[in-house]
C-alpha positions as CSV (number, residue, x, y, z in Angstrom):
1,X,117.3,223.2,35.3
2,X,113.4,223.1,35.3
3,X,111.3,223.6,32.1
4,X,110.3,226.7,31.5
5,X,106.6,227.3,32.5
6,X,104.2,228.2,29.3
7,X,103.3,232.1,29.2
8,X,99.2,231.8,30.5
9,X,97.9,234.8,32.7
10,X,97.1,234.2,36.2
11,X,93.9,232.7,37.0
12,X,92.1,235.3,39.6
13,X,90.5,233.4,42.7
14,X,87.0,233.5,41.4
15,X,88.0,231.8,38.4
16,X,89.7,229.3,40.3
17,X,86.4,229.0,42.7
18,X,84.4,228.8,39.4
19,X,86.6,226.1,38.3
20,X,86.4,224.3,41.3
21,X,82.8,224.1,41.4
22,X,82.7,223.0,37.8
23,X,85.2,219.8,38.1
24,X,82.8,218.9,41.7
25,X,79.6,219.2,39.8
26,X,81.4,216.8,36.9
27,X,82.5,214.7,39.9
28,X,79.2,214.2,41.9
29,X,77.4,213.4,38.2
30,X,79.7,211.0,37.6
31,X,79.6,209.7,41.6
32,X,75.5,209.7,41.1
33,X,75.4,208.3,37.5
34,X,78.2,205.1,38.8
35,X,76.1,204.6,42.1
36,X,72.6,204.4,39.7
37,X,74.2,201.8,37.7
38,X,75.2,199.3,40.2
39,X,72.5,199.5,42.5
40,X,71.0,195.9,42.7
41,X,67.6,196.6,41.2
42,X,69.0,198.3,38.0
43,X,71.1,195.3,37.5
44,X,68.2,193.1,38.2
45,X,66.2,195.0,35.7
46,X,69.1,195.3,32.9
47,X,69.2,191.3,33.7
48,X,65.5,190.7,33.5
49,X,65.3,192.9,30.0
50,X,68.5,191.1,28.7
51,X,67.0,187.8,29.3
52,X,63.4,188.6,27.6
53,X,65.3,190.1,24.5
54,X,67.5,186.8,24.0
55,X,64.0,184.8,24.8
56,X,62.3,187.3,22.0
57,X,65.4,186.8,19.9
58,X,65.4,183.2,20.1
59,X,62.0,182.0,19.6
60,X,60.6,185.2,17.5
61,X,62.1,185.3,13.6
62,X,62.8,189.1,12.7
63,X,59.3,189.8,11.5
64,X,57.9,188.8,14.7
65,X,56.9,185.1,13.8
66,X,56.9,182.6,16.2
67,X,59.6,180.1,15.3
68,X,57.4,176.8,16.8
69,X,60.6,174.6,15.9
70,X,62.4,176.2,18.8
71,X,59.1,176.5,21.0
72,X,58.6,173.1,21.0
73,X,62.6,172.2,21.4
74,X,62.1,174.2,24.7
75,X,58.9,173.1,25.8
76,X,60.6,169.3,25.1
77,X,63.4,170.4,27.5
78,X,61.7,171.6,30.2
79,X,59.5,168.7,30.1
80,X,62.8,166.5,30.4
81,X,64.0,168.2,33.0
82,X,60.9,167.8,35.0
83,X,60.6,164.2,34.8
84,X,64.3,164.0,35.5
85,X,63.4,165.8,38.2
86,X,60.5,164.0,39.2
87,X,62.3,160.4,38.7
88,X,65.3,161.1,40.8
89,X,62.7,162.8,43.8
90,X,61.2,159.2,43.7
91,X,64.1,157.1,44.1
92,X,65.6,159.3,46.4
């Protein structure tokens, strides 16, 4: 036996057009808004901001002053990593 089918009226053929039109219209938003998000350059761009907010974050203290403890940590590192790089393109 099959369950008995709930009591709704009939839908007439323009509802069902109307409906039709709505669920594409919901579709090719969401088609648009998925193919806007992975496009290279907005990844590149959410990167890029993502990367200057952690940079803010990590050498700016919530008020906006300049942590120079960290600063100079980094500046240190890249300075190491340059004459690393420097040594090893002599001997090599």
């Amino acid at each position: 036996m099959s369950a008995p089918r709930s009591q709704q009226p009939a839908k007439s053929v323009p509802q069902l057009e109307a409906e039709i039109a709505a669920a594409r219209d919901r579709l090719a938003g969401t088609v648009d808004e998925l193919h806007q998000r992975t496009a290279p350059k907005e990844i590149a761009r959410r990167q890029a901001e993502s990367a200057k907010a952690r940079f803010t974050e990590a050498t700016r203290t919530p008020s906006g002053e300049l942590r120079t403890e960290r600063v100079a940590a980094l500046a240190a590192a890249a300075v190491a990593l340059i004459g690393i790089g420097a040594i090893r393109r002599r001997r090599g």
